[in-house]
mmCIF file as gemmi writes it, N, C-alpha and C atoms, coordinates in Angstrom:
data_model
loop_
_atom_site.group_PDB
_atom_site.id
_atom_site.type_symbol
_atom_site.label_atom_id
_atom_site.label_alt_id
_atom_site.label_comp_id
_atom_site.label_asym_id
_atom_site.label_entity_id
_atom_site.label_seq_id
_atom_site.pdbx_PDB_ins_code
_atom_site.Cartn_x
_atom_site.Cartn_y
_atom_site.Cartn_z
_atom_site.occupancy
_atom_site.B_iso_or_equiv
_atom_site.pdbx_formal_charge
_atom_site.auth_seq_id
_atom_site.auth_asym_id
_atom_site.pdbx_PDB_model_num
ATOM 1 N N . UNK Axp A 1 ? -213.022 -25.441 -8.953 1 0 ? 1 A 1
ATOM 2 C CA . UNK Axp A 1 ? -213.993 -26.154 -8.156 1 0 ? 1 A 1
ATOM 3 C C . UNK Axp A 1 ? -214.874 -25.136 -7.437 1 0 ? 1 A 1
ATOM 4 N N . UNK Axp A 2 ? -216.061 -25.371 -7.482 1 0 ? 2 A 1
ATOM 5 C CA . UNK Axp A 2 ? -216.963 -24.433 -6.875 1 0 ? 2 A 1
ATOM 6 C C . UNK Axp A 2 ? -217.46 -24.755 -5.39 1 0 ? 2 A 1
ATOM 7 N N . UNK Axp A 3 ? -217.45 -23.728 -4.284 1 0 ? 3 A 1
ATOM 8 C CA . UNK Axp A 3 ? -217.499 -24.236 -3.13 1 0 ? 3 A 1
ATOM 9 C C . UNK Axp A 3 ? -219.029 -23.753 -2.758 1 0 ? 3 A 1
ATOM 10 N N . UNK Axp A 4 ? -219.756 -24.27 -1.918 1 0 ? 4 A 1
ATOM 11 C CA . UNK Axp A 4 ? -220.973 -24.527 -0.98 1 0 ? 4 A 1
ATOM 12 C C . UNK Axp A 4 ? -220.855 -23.806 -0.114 1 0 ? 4 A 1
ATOM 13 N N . UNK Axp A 5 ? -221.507 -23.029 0.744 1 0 ? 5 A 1
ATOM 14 C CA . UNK Axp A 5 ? -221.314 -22.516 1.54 1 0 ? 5 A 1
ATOM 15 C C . UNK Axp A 5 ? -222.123 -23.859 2.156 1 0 ? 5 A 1
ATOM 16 N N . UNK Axp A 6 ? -221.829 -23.594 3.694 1 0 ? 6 A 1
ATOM 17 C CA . UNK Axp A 6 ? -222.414 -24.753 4.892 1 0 ? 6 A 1
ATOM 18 C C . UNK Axp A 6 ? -224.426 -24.652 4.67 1 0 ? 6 A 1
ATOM 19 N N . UNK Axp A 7 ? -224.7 -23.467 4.244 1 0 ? 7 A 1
ATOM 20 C CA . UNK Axp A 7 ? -226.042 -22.962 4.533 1 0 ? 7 A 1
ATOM 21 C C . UNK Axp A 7 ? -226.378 -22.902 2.662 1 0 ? 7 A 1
ATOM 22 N N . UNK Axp A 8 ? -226.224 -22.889 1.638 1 0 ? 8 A 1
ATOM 23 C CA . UNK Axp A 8 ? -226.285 -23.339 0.688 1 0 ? 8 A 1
ATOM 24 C C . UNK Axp A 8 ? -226.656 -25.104 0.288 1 0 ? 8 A 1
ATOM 25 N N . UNK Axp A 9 ? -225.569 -25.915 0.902 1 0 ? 9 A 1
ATOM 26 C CA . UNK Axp A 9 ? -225.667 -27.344 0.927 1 0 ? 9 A 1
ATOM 27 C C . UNK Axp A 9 ? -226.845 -27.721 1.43 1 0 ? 9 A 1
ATOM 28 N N . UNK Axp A 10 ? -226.817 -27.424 3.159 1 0 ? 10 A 1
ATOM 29 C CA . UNK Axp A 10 ? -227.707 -28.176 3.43 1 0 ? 10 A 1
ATOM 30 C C . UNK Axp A 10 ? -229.055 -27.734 2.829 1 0 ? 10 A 1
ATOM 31 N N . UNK Axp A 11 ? -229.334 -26.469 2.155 1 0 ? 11 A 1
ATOM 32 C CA . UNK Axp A 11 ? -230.841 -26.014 1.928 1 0 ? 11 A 1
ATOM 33 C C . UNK Axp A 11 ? -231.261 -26.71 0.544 1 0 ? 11 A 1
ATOM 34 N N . UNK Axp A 12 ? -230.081 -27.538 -0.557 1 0 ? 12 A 1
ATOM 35 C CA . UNK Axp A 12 ? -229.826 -28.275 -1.04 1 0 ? 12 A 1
ATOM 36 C C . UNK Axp A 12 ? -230.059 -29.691 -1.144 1 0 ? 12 A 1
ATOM 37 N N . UNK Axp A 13 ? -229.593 -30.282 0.498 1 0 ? 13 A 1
ATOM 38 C CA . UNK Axp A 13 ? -229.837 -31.129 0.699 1 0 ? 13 A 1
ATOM 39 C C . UNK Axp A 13 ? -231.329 -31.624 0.808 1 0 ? 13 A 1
ATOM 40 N N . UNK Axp A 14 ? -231.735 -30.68 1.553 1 0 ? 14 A 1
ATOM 41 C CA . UNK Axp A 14 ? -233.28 -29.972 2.53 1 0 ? 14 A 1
ATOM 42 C C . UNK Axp A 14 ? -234.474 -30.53 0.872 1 0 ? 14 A 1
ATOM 43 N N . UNK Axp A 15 ? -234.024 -30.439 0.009 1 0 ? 15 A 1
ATOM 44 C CA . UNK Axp A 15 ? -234.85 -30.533 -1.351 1 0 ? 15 A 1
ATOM 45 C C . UNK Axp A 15 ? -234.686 -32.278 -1.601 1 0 ? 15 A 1
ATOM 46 N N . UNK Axp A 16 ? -233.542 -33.045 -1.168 1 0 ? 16 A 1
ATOM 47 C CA . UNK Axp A 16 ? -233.972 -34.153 -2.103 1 0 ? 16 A 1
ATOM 48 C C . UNK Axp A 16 ? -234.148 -34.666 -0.801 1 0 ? 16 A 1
ATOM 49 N N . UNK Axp A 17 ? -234.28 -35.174 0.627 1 0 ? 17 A 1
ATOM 50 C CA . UNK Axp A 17 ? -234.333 -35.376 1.694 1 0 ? 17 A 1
ATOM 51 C C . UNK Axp A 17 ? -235.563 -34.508 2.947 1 0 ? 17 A 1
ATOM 52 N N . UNK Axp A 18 ? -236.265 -35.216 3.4 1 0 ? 18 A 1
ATOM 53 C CA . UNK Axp A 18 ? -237.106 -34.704 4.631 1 0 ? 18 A 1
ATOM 54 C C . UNK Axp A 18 ? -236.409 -35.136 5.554 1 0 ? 18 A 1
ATOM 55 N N . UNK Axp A 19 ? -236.391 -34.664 6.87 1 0 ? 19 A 1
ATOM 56 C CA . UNK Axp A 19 ? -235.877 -35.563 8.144 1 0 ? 19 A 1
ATOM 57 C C . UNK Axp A 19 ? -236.194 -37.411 7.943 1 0 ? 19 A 1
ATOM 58 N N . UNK Axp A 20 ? -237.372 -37.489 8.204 1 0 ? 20 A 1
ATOM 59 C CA . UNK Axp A 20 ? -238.036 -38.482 8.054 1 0 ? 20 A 1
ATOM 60 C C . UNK Axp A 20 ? -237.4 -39.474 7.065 1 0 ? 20 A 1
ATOM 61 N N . UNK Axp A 21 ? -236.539 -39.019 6.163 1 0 ? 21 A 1
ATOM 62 C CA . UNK Axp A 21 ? -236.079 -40.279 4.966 1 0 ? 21 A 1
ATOM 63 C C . UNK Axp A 21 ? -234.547 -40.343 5.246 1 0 ? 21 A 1
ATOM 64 N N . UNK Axp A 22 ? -234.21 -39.742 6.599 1 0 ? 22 A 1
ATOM 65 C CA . UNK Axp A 22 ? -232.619 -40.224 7.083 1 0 ? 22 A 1
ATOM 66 C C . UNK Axp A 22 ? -232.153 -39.631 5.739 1 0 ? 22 A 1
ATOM 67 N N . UNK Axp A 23 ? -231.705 -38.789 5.713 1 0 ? 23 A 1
ATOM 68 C CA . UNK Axp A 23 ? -230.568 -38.257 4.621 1 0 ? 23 A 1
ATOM 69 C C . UNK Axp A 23 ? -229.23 -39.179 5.146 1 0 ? 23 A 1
ATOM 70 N N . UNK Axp A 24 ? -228.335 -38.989 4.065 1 0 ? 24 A 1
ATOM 71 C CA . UNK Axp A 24 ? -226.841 -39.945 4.377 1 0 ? 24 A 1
ATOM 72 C C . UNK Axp A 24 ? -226.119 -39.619 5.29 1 0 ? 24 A 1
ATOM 73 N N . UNK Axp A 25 ? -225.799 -40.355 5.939 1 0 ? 25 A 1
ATOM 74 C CA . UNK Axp A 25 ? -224.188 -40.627 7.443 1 0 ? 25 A 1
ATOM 75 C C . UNK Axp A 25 ? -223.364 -39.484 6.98 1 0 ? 25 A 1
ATOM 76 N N . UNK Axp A 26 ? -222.519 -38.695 7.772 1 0 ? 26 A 1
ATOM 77 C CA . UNK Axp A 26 ? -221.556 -38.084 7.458 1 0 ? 26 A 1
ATOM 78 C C . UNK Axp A 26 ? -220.593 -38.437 5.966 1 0 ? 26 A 1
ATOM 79 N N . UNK Axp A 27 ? -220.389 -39.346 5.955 1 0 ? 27 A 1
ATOM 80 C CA . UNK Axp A 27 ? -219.588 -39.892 5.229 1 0 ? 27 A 1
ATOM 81 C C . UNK Axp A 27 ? -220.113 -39.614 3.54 1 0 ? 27 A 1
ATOM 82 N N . UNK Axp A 28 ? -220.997 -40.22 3.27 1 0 ? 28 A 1
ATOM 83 C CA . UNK Axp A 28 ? -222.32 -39.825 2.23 1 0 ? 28 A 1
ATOM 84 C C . UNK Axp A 28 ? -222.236 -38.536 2.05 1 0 ? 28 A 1
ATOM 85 N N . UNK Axp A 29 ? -222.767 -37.687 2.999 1 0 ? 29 A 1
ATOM 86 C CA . UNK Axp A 29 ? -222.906 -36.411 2.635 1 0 ? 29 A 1
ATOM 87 C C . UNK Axp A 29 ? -221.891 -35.552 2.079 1 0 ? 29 A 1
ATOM 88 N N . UNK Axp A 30 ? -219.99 -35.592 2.795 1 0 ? 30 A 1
ATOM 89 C CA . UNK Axp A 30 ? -219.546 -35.44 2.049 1 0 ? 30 A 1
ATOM 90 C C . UNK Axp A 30 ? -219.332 -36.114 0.871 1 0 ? 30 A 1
ATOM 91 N N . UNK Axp A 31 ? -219.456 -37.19 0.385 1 0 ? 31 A 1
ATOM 92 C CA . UNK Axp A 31 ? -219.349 -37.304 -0.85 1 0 ? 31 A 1
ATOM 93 C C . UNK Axp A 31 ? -220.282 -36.976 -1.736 1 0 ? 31 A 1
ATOM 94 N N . UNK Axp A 32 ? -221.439 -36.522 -1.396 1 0 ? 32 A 1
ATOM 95 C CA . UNK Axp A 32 ? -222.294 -35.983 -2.379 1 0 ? 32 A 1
ATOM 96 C C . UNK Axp A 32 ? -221.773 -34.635 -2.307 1 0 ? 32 A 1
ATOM 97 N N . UNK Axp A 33 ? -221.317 -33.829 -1.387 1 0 ? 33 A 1
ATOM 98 C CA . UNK Axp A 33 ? -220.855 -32.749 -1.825 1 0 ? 33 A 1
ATOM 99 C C . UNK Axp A 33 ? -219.484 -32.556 -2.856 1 0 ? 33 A 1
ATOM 100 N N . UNK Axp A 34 ? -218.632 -33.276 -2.461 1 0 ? 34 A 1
ATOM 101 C CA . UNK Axp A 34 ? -217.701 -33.712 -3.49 1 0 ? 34 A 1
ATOM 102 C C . UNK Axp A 34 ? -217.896 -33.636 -4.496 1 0 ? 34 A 1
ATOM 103 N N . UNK Axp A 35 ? -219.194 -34.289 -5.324 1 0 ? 35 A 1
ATOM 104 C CA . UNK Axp A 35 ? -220.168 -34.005 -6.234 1 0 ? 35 A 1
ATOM 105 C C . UNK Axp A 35 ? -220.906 -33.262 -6.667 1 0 ? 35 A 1
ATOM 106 N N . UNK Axp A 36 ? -221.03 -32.61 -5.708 1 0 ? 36 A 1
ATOM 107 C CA . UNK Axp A 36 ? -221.615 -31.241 -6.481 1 0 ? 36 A 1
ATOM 108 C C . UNK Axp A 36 ? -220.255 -29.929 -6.326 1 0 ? 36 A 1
ATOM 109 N N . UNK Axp A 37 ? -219.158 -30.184 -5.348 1 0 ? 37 A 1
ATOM 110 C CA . UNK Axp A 37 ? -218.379 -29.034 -5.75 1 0 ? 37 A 1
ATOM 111 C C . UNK Axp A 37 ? -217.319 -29.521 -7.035 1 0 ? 37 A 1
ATOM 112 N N . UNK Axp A 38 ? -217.462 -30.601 -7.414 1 0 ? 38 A 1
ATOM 113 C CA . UNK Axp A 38 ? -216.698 -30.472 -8.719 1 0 ? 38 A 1
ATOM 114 C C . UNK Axp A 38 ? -217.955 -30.61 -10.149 1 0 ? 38 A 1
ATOM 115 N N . UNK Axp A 39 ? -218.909 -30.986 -9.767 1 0 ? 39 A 1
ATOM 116 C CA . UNK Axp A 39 ? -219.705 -30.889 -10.868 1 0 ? 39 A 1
ATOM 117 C C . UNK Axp A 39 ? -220.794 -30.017 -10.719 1 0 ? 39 A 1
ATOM 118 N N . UNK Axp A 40 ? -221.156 -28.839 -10.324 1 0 ? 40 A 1
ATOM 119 C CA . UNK Axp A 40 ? -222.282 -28.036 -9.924 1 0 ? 40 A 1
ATOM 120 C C . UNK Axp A 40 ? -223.25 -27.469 -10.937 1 0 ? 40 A 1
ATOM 121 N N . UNK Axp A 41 ? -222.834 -27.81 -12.482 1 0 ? 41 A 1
ATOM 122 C CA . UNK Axp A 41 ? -223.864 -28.055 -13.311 1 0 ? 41 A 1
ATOM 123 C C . UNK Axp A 41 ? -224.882 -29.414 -12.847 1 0 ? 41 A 1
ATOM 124 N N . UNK Axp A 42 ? -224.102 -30.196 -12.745 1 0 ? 42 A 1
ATOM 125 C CA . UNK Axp A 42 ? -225.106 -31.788 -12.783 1 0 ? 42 A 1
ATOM 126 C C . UNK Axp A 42 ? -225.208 -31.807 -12.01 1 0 ? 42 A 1
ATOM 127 N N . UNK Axp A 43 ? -225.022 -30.936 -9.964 1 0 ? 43 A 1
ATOM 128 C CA . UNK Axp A 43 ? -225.479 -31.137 -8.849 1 0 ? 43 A 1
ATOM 129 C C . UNK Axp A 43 ? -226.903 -30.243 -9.308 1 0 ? 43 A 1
ATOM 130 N N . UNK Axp A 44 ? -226.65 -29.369 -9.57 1 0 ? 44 A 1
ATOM 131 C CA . UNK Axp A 44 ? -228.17 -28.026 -9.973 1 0 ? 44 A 1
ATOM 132 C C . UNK Axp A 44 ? -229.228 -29.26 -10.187 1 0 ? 44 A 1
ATOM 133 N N . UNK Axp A 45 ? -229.334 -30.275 -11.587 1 0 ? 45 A 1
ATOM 134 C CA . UNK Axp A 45 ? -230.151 -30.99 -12.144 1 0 ? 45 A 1
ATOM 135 C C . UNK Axp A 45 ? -230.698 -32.159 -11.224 1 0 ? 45 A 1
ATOM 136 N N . UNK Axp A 46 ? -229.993 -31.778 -10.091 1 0 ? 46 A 1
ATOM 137 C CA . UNK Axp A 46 ? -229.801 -33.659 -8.669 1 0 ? 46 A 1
ATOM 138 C C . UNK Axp A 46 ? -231.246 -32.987 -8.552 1 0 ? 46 A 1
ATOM 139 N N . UNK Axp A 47 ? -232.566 -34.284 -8.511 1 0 ? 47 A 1
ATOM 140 C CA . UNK Axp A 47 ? -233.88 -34.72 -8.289 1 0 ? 47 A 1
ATOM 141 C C . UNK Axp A 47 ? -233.931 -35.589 -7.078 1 0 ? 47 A 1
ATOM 142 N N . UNK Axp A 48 ? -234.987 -35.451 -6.201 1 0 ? 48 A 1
ATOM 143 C CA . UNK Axp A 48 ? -234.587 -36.264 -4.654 1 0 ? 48 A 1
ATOM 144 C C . UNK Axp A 48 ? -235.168 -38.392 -5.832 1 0 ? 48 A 1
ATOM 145 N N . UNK Axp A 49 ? -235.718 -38.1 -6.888 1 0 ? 49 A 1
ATOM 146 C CA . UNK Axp A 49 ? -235.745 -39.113 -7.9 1 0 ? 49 A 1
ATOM 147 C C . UNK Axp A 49 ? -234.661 -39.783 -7.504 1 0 ? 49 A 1
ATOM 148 N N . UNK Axp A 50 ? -233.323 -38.937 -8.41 1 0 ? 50 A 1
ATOM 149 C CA . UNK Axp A 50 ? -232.333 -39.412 -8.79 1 0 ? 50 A 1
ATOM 150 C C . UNK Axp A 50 ? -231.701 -40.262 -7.419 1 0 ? 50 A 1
ATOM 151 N N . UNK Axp A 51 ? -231.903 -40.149 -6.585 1 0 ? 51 A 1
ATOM 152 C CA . UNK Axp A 51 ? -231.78 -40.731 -5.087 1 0 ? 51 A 1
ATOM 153 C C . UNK Axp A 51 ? -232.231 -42.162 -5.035 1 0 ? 51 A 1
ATOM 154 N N . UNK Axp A 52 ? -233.843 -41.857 -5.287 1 0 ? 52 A 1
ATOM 155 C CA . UNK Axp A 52 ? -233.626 -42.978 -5.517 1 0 ? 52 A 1
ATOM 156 C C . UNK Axp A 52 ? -233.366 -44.174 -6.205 1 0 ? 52 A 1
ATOM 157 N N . UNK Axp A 53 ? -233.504 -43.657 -7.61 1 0 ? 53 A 1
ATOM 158 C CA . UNK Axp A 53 ? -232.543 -44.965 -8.518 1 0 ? 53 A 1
ATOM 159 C C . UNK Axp A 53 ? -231.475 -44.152 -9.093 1 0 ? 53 A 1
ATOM 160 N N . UNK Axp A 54 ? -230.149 -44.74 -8.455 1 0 ? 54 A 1
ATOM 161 C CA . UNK Axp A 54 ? -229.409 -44.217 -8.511 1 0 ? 54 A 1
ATOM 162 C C . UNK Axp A 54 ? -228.203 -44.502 -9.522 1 0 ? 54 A 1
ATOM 163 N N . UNK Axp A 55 ? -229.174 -45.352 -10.217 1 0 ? 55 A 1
ATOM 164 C CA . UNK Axp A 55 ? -228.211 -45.818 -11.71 1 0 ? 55 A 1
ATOM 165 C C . UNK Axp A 55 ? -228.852 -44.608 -12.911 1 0 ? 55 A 1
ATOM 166 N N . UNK Axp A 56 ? -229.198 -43.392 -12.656 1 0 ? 56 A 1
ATOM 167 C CA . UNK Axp A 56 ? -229.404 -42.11 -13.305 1 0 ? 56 A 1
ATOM 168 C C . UNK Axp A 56 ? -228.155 -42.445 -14.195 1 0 ? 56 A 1
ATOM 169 N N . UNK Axp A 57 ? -228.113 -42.591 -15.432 1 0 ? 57 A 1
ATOM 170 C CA . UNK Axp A 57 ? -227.923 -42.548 -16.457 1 0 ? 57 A 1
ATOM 171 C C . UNK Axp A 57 ? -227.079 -41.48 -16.815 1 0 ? 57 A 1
ATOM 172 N N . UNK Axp A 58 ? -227.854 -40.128 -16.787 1 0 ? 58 A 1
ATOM 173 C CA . UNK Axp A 58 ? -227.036 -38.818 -16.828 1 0 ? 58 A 1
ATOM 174 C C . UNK Axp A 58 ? -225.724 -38.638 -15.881 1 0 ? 58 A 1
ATOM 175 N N . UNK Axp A 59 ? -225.724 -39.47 -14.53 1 0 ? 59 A 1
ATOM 176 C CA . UNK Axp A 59 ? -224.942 -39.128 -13.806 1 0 ? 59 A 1
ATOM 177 C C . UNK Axp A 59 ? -223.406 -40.381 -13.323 1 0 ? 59 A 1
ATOM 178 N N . UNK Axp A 60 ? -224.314 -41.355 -14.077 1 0 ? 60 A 1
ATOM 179 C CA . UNK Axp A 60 ? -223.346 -42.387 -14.032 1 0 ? 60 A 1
ATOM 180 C C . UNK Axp A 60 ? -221.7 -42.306 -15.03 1 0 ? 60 A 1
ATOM 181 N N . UNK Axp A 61 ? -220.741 -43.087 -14.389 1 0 ? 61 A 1
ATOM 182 C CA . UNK Axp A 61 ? -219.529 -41.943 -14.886 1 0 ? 61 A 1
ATOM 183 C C . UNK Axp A 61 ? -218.507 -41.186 -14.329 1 0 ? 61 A 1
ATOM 184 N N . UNK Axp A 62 ? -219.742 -40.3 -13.777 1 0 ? 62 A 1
ATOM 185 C CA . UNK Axp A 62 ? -218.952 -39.58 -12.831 1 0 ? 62 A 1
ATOM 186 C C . UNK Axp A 62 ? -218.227 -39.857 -11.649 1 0 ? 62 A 1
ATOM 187 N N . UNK Axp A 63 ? -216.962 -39.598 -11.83 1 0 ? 63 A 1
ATOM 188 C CA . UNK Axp A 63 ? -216.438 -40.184 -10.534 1 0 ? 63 A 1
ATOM 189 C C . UNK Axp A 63 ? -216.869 -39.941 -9.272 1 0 ? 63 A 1
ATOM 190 N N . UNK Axp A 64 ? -217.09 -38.671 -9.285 1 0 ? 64 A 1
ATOM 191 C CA . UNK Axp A 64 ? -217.869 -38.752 -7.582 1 0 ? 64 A 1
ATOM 192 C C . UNK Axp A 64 ? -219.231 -38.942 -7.238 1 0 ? 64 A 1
ATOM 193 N N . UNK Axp A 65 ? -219.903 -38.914 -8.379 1 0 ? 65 A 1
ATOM 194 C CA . UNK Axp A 65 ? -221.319 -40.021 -8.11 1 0 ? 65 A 1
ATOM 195 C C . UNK Axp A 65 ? -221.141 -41.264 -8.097 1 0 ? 65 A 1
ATOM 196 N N . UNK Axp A 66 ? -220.381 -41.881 -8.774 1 0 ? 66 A 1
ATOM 197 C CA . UNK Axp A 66 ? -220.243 -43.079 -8.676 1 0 ? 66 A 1
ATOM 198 C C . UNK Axp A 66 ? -219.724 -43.371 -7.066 1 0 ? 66 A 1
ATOM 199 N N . UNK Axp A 67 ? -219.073 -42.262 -6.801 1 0 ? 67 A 1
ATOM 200 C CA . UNK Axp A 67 ? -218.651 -43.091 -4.914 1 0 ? 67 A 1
ATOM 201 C C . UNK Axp A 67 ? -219.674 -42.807 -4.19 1 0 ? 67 A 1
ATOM 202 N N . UNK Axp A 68 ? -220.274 -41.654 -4.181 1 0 ? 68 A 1
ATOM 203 C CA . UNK Axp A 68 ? -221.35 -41.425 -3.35 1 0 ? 68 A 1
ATOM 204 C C . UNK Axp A 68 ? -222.725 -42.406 -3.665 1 0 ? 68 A 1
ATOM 205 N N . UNK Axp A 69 ? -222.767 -42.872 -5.23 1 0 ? 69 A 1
ATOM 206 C CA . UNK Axp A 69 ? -223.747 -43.956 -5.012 1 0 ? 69 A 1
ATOM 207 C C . UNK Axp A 69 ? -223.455 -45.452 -4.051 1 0 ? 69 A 1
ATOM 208 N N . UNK Axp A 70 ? -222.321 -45.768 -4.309 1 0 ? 70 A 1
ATOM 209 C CA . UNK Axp A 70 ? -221.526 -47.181 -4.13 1 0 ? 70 A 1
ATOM 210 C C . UNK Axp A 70 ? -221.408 -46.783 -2.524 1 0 ? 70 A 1
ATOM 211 N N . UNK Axp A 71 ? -221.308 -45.844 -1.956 1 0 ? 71 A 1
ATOM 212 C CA . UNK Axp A 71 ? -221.816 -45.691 -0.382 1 0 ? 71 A 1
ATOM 213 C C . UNK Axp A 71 ? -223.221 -45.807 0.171 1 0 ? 71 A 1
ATOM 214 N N . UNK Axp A 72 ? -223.342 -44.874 -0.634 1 0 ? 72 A 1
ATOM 215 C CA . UNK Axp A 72 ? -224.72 -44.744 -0.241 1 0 ? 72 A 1
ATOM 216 C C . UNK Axp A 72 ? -225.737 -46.584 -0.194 1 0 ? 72 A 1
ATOM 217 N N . UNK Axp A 73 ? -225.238 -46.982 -1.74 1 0 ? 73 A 1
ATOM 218 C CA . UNK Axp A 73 ? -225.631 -48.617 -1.296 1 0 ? 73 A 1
ATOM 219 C C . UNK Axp A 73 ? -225.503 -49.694 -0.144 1 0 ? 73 A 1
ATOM 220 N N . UNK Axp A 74 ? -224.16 -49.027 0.254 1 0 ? 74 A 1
ATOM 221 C CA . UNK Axp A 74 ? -223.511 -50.338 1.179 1 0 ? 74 A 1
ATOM 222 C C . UNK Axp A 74 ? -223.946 -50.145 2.218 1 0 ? 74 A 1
ATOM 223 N N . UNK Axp A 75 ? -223.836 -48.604 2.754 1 0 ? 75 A 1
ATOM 224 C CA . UNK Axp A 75 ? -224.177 -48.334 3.994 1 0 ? 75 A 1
ATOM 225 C C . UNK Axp A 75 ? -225.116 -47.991 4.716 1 0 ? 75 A 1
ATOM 226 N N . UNK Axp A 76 ? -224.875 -49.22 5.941 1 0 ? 76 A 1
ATOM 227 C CA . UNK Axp A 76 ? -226.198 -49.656 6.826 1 0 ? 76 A 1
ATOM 228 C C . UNK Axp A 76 ? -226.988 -48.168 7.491 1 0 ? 76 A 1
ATOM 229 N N . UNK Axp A 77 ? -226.488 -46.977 7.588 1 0 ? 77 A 1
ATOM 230 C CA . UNK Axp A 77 ? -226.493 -45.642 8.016 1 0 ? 77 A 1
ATOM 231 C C . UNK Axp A 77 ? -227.342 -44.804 7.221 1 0 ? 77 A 1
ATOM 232 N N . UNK Axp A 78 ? -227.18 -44.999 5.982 1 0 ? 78 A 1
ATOM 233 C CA . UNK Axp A 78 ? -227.823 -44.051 4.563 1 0 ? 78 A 1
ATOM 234 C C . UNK Axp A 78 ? -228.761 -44.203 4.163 1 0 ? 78 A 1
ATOM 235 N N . UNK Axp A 79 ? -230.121 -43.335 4.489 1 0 ? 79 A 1
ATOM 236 C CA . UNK Axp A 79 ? -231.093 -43.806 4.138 1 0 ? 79 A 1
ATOM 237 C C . UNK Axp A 79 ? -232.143 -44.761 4.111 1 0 ? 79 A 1
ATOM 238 N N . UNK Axp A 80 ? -231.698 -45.315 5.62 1 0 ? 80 A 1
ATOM 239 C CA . UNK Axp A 80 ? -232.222 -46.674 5.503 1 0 ? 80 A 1
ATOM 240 C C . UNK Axp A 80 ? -233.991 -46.573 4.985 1 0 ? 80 A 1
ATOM 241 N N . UNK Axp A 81 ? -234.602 -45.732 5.161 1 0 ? 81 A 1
ATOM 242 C CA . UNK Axp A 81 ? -236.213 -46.178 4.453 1 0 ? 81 A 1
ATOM 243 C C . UNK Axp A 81 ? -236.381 -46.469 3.456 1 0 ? 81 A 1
ATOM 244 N N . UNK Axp A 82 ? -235.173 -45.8 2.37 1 0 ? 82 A 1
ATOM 245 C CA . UNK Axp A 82 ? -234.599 -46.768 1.032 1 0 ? 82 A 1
ATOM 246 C C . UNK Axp A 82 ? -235.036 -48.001 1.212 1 0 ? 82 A 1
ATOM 247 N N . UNK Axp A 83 ? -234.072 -48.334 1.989 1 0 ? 83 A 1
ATOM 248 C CA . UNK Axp A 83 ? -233.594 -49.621 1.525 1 0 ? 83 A 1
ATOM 249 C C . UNK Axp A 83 ? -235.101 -50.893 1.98 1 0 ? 83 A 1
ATOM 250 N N . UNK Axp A 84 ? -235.086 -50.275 2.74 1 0 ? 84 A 1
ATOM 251 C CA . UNK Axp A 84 ? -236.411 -50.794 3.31 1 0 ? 84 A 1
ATOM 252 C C . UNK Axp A 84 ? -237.682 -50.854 2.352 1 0 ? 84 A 1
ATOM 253 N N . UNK Axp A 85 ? -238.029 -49.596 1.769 1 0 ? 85 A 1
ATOM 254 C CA . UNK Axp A 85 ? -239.28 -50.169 0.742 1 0 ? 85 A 1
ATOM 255 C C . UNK Axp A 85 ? -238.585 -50.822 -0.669 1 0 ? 85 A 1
């Protein structure tokens, strides 16, 4: 498993997310990291796109995209400008 440094992730994050678009609740975030430290080929290819439709094809499957999407849906915390437009 490949690890993130704290300052790696977020500059990571910093690419599919502005302040302004509420990146995900604690909770979210680790699980997208989850996702990229066991899959860090298919985290490299993560598009701030793929965010938003998050039935990405390439990534569906995966077990820890699949949780970090299925959060990211439910929760009232994640992104809300999503959900909103």
């Amino acid at each position: 498993m490949v690890r993130f440094s704290a300052t790696e992730f977020e500059e990571v994050l910093g690419t599919l997310w502005t302040a302004e678009e509420n990146p995900p609740c604690a909770v979210g975030t680790g699980l997208l990291r989850a996702f990229a430290e066991a899959r860090p080929a298919d985290f490299s290819f993560l598009k701030a796109e793929d965010i938003v439709d998050l039935r990405n094809s390439a990534f569906q499957g995966i077990p820890e995209w699949d949780a970090f999407t299925h959060h990211f849906s439910a929760c009232p915390s994640c992104n809300e400008l999503n959900k909103v437009s």
